[in-house]
Structures are given as C-alpha cells and as structure tokens.
C-alpha positions as CSV (number, residue, x, y, z in Angstrom):
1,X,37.6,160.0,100.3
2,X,36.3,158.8,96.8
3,X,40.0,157.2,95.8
4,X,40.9,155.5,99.3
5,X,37.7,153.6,98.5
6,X,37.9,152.6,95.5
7,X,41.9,151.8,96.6
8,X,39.9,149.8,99.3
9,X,37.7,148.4,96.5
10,X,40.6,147.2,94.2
11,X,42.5,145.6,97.5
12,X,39.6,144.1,98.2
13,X,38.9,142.2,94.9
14,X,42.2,141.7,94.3
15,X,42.0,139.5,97.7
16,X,39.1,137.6,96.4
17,X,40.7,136.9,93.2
18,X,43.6,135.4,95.0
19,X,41.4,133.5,97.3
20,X,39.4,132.4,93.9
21,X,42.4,131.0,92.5
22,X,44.5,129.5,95.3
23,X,41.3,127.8,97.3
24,X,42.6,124.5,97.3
25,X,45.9,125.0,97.5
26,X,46.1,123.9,101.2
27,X,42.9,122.5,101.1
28,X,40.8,121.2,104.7
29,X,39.9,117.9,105.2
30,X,36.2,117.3,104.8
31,X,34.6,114.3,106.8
32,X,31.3,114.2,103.5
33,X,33.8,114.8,101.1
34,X,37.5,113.1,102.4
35,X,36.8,110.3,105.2
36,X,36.7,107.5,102.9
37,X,40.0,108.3,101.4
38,X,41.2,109.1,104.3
39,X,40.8,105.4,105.9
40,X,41.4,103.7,102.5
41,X,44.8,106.1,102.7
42,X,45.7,104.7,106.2
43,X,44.5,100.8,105.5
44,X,47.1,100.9,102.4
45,X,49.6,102.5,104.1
46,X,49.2,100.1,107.6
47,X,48.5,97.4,106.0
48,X,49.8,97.2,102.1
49,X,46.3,96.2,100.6
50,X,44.0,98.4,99.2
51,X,41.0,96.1,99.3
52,X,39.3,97.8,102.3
53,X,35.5,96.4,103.4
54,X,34.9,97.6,106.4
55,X,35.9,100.2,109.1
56,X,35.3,99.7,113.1
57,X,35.7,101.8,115.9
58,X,35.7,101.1,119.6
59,X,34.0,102.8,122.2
60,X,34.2,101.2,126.0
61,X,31.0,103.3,127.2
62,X,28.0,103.2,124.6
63,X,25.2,104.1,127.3
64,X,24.4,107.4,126.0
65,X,21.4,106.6,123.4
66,X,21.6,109.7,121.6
67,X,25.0,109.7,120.7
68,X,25.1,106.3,119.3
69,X,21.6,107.3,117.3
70,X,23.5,110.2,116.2
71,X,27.0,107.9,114.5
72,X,23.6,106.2,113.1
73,X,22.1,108.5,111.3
74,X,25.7,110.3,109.9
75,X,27.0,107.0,108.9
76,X,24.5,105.4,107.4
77,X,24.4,101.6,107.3
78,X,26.5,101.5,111.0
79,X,26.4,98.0,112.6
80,X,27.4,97.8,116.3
81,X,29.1,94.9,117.8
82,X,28.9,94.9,121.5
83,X,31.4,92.8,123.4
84,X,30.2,92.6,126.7
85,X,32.5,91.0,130.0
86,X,32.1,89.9,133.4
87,X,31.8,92.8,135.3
88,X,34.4,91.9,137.6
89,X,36.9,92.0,135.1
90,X,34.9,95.5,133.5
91,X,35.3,97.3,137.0
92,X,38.7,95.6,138.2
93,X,40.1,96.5,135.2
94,X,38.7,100.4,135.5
95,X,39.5,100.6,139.4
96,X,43.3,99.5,138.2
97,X,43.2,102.3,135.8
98,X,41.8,105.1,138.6
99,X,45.3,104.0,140.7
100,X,47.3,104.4,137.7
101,X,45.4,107.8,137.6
102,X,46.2,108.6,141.3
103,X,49.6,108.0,140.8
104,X,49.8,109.9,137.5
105,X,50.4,107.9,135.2
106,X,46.7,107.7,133.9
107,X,43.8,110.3,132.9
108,X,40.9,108.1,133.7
109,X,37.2,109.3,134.8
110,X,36.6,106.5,138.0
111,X,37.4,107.8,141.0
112,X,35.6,104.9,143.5
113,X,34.4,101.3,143.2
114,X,30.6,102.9,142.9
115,X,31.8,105.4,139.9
116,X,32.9,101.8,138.6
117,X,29.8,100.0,139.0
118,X,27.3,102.4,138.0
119,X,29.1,102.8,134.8
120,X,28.8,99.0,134.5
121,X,25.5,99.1,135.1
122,X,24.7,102.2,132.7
123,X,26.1,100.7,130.0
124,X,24.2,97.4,130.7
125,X,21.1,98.5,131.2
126,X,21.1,100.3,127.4
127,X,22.7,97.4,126.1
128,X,20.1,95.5,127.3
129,X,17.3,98.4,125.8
130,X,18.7,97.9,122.7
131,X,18.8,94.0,122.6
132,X,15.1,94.0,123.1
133,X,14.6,96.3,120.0
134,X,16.1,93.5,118.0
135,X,17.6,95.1,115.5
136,X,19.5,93.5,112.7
137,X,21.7,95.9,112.7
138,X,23.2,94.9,116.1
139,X,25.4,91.7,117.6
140,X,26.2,91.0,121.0
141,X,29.1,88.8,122.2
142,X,29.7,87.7,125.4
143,X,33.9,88.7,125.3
144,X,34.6,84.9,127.5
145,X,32.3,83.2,124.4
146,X,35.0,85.1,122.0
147,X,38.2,83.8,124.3
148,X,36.7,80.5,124.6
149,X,35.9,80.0,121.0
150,X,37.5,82.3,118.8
151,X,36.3,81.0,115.6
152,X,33.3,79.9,115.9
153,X,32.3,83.7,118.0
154,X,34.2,85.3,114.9
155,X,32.2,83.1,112.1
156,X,28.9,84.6,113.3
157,X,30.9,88.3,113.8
158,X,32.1,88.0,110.2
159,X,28.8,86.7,108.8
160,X,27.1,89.8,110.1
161,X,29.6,92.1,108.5
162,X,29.5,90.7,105.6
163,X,32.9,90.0,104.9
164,X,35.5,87.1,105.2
165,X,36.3,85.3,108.3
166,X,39.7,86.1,108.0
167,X,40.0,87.3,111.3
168,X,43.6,86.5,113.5
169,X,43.4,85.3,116.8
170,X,45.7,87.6,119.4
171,X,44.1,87.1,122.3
172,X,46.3,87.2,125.6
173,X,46.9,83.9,127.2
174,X,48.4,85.4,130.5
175,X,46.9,83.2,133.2
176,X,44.5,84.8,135.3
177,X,46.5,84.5,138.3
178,X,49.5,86.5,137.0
179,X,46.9,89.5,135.6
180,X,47.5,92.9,137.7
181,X,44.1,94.0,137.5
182,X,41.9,91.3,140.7
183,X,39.5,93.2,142.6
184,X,40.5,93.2,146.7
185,X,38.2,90.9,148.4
186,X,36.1,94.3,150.0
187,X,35.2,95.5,146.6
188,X,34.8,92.4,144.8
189,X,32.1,91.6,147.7
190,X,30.6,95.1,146.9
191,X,30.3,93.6,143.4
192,X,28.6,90.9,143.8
193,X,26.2,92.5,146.4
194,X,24.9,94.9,143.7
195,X,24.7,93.0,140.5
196,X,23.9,89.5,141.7
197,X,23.7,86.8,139.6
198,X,25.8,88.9,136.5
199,X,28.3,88.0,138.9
200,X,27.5,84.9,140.4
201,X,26.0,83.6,138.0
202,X,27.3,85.1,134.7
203,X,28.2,82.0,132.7
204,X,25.8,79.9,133.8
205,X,23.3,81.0,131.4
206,X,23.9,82.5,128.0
207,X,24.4,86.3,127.5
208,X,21.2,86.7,125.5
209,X,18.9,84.7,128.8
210,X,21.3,87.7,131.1
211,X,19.7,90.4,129.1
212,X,16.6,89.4,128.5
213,X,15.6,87.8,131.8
214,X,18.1,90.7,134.0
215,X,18.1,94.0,131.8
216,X,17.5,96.0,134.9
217,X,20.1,95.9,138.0
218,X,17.8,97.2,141.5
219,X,19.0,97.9,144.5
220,X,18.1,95.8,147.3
221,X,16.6,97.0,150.4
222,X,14.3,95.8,153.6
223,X,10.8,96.5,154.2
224,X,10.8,99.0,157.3
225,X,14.6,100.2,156.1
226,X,14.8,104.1,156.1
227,X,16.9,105.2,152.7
228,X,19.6,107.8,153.8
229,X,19.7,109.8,151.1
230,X,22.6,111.3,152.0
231,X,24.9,108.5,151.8
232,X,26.3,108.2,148.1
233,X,27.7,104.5,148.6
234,X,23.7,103.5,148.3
235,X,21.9,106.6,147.3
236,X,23.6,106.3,144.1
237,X,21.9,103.2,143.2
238,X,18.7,104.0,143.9
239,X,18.3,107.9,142.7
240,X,18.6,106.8,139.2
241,X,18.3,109.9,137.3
242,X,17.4,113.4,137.6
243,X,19.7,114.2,140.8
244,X,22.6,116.6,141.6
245,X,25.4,115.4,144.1
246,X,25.2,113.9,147.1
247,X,25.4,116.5,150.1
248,X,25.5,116.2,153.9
249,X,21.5,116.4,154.2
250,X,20.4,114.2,151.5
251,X,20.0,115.0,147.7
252,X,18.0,117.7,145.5
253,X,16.5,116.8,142.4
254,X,17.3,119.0,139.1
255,X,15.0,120.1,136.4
256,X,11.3,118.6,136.4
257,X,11.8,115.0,136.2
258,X,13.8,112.1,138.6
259,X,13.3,108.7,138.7
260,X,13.7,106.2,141.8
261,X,14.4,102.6,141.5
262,X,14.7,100.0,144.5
263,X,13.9,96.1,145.2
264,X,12.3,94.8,148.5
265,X,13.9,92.2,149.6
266,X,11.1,89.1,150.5
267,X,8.4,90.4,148.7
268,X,5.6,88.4,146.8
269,X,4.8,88.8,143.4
270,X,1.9,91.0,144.4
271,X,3.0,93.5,146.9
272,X,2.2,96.5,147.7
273,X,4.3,99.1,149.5
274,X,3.8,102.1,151.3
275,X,6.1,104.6,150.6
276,X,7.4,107.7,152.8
277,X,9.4,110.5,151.4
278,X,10.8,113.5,153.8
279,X,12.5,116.1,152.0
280,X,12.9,119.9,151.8
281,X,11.2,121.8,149.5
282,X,12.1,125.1,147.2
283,X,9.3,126.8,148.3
284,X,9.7,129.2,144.3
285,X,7.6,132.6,144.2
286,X,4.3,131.2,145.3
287,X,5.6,130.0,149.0
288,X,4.4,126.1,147.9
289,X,5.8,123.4,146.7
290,X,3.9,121.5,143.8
291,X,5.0,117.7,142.3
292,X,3.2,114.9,141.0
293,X,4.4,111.0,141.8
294,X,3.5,108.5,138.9
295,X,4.8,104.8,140.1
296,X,5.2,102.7,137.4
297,X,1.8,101.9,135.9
298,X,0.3,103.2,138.6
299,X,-2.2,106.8,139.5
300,X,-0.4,109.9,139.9
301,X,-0.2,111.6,143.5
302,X,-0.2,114.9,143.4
303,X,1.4,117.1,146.1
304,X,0.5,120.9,146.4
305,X,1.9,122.1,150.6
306,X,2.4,125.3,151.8
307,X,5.8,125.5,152.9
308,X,6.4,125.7,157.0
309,X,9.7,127.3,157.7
310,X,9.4,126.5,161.2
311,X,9.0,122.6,159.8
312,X,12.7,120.8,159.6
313,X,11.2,118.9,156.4
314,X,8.2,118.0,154.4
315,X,6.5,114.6,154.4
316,X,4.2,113.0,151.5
317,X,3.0,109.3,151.5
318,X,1.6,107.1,148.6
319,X,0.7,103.3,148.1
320,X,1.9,101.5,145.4
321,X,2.6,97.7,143.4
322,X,5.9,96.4,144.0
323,X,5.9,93.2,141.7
324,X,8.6,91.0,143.3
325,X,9.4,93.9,145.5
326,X,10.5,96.2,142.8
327,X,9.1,99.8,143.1
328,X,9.5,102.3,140.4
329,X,8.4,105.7,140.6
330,X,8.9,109.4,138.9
331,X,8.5,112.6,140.6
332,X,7.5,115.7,138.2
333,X,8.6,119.2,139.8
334,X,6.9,121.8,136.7
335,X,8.5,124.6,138.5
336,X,11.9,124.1,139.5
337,X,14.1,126.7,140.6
338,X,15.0,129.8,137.9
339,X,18.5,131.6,138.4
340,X,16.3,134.5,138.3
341,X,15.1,133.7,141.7
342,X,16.5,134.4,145.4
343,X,19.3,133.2,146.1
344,X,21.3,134.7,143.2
345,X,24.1,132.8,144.1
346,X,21.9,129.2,143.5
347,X,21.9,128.8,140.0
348,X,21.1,125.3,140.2
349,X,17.4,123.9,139.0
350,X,16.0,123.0,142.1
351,X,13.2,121.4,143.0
352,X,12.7,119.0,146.1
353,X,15.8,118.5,148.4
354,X,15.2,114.0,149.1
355,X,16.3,113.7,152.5
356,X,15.1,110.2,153.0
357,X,12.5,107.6,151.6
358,X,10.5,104.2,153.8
359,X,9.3,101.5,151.9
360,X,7.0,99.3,154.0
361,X,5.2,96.0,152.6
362,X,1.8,96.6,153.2
C-alpha cells in the first residue's frame, strides 16, 4: 500500500511539474488581462492602422438598468450614445423581423405588434430616466437629426468622445417608399393610439423637449370604463410591472410588489378618482389575504379579508389624485405564495389574481 502511494505521489508531482512548465503554452484569453490587445489586434488587422481611440458596441435594447450599470462599472470610463428613432420605424422595422422569424428565416424575440410596442416604450421610458440624471457621460441623438445632418449630429458625437470628426457618412438613401419594412394601416393606427404625440408629433419638437416633457407613455382609458384584465392587447399597458401572463380570468401578480399605471381621459389637473379592484385572492396558511395600496404620493390602504370561498371574487376600493388623469399606484403582497404550499404543482409566487379594475372621476 505504502509504494502505490508514493507511485501515486511521484505521478502526481510529476503532473504538476508539467502543468508548471507548460501553463501558457495554449494559454486562455483573459478579458482584465487580453481585451485591449485583442481589439487593438482586430482594428489593425480590419482596418491597417494601429492608432486605435476608441471602441463602441451596439445594443438595440438598453432598458434593463442594471445591466448597463454593470458594462459601467467593469469598463470604467463607458460613454453611451443613444440613437433614438421614430417609433414607427423602431416597431415596423421589428414586426418585419417577427415575419422573417415566422417564416424561418429569422430568430427574433417579437411575436405581436404589442411585444413591439412595449419594447419601444421600455426602452424609452429608461432612456428618458437616464436623460434626467444628466450625466456627462451620456449623448442622445435623435437618429432623423443624424440622417438629416450628418455632420453637424457627428461634430457634437465626436466632441463627446473625444476624438476626431473623422467619421464617413454611409447612410442609406433608399426612398422611403421603396423600404420593405411600412407598418399596415391597422397597426400603424395601434401605434399612434398608444404613444401619441412620439408619433404624431415626433419632429415637431426636439428630442430632448420629447423626453423631458413625455418620459412616461400611459394608457388611456374613460372614467366609468371597467379594465378587463384579462385581455393582453390593453392589460399589458397598464399592469406595468410585477405580473405573470395574461390568462382567461384576468392576471396574478408575482412576488410582493406590482405597479399599475393608466390616464383618464378628460380629467382636470386636480382629479380625483375612485378606484375599484375585483380579484381573487391566495388565501396562504392563515385563510386571509393581506396587501397594502400606496398611490403615488398618496396614504397607504391597507387590505386584511378573510377569504369567502363561496365569493366568485374579492372587492377593495380606495380614493386617490389623478393629476391630469394619471393614476399611479403599487400594491405590496408580504406573503406571496411559497412552493412549499398546497398546490404543489403551483410553484409560481402568487399573490392576488387582478380580475378587473374601475376608475371613476370623483
């Protein structure tokens, strides 16, 4: 037993000696250690210079904060450029692409003219987060500003690099009529009826009066109008975070937090709203269902029921301002569903199951 050990031993070191002395042999790139030589590599070999400045990257979705606060931080000294277009063009150009994907030719993520639009608005809504902030470390171009005036958009671009304006112009001059990517007249009118005046009125102001003055994109609805909620071609728009899918009752929040965002059409500057919300509840270990609603600078309503099964659905009502019509509330469910609880088979984080909501002006 003693020699196949130290056999084992001596194979063993001799391993690590051969490990020691051929490490690097086939070495693996390192992103600290190899990235810049890497892209300074590539730039001489693309482009037979070797005075490399700078290095971009494009990304057509940039709405997920943390991400982009992550490139931040691991880069160091990261400016963003954001070229922002018509959304007409954006969503046409992205409902093209989910045809192509039908038909496979394409891989793309769209798969209806609302997957396009909420993207669109997504991404504008950060965009328009992040414009507030003010950072110099951010530029944003409005994309028919860079077609309409290349140099002078690209003077300002280069400026806030820091390098030369040696920039060529290859933009495509195919007429807009000969493009393959125009909305049909049904979605284009779906368009314009949720964003508004970023279509209608997109270049009649500049981009930075459209973010600053529209950085928010609300749903319109009536005063007396029952929300569906489950219809995904409007619920969608108006369950703005902290929901699972649309089924054939309504829509059940996930984890402890959701937000809802609408606009009532007609509404003063002042209003107020009354607001009804039926839904189902996940009644959890204690038979009741406990939530808080916090409208936007508003008191918190807090709803503690025992659950009815012999009720079809719950029903909880609160007041609240709705400046220009817009109401914006939270709901907070602390105990959510555990996938240690009956059913077994529901693994999902459930909380309360929004079957409808009723804003009426007050």
């Amino acid at each position: 037993m003693s020699d196949l050990r130290t056999l084992h031993q001596f194979d063993e070191a001799r391993w690590t000696r051969v490990q020691t002395v051929n490490r690097d042999a086939f070495p693996i790139p390192r992103r600290a250690r190899d990235e810049q030589a890497f892209l300074r590599s590539f730039f001489q070999i693309v482009s037979g210079k070797t005075d490399l400045v700078a290095v971009g990257d494009k990304t057509p979705n940039i709405y997920d904060a943390n991400a982009v606060q992550a490139l931040r931080v691991a880069l160091g000294g990261l400016k963003v450029i954001t070229i922002v277009r018509n959304p007409v063009d954006v969503i046409a150009s992205s409902m093209r692409r989910m045809v192509q994907t039908q038909a496979g030719g394409d891989g793309w993520h769209v798969t209806s003219i609302h997957d396009a639009i909420i993207e669109w608005i997504n991404n504008w809504e950060y965009l328009a987060s992040e414009f507030r902030l003010g950072s110099p470390d951010d530029i944003f171009v409005r994309y028919e500003d860079l077609a309409a005036d290349y140099h002078g958009e690209m003077a300002r671009i280069a400026a806030f690099l820091g390098v030369e304006n040696t920039f060529e112009d290859l933009f495509d001059q195919t007429p807009e009529a000969l493009r393959d990517y125009r909305l049909p007249a049904l979605d284009r009118r779906e368009v314009e009826t949720r964003l508004g005046e970023l279509v209608t009125g997109w270049m009649s102001k500049s981009l930075s009066e459209h973010l600053s003055q529209t950085p928010n994109v609300v749903a319109p609805v009536r005063s007396g109008e029952i929300i569906a909620c489950n219809k995904p071609e409007t619920t969608r728009y108006i369950l703005r975070k902290g929901f699972g899918a649309v089924e054939g009752w309504g829509c059940w929040t996930h984890g402890t937090h959701a937000e809802i965002r609408f606009r009532i059409e007609g509404a003063k500057a002042d209003a107020k709203v009354w607001i009804e919300l039926s839904y189902i509840a996940w009644p959890g270990d204690r038979g009741s269902v406990d939530f808080a609603i916090k409208p936007k600078d508003g008191a918190i309503y807090v709803v503690n029921k025992v659950v009815d099964a012999g009720r079809p659905h719950e029903r909880s009502d609160f007041v609240c301002d709705a400046p220009d019509g817009v109401v914006e509330f939270e709901i907070f469910i602390p105990r959510p569903k555990r996938s240690d609880q009956e059913p077994l088979a529901e693994n999902r984080p459930l909380g309360i199951g929004l079957m409808s909501i009723k804003p009426t002006l007050v």
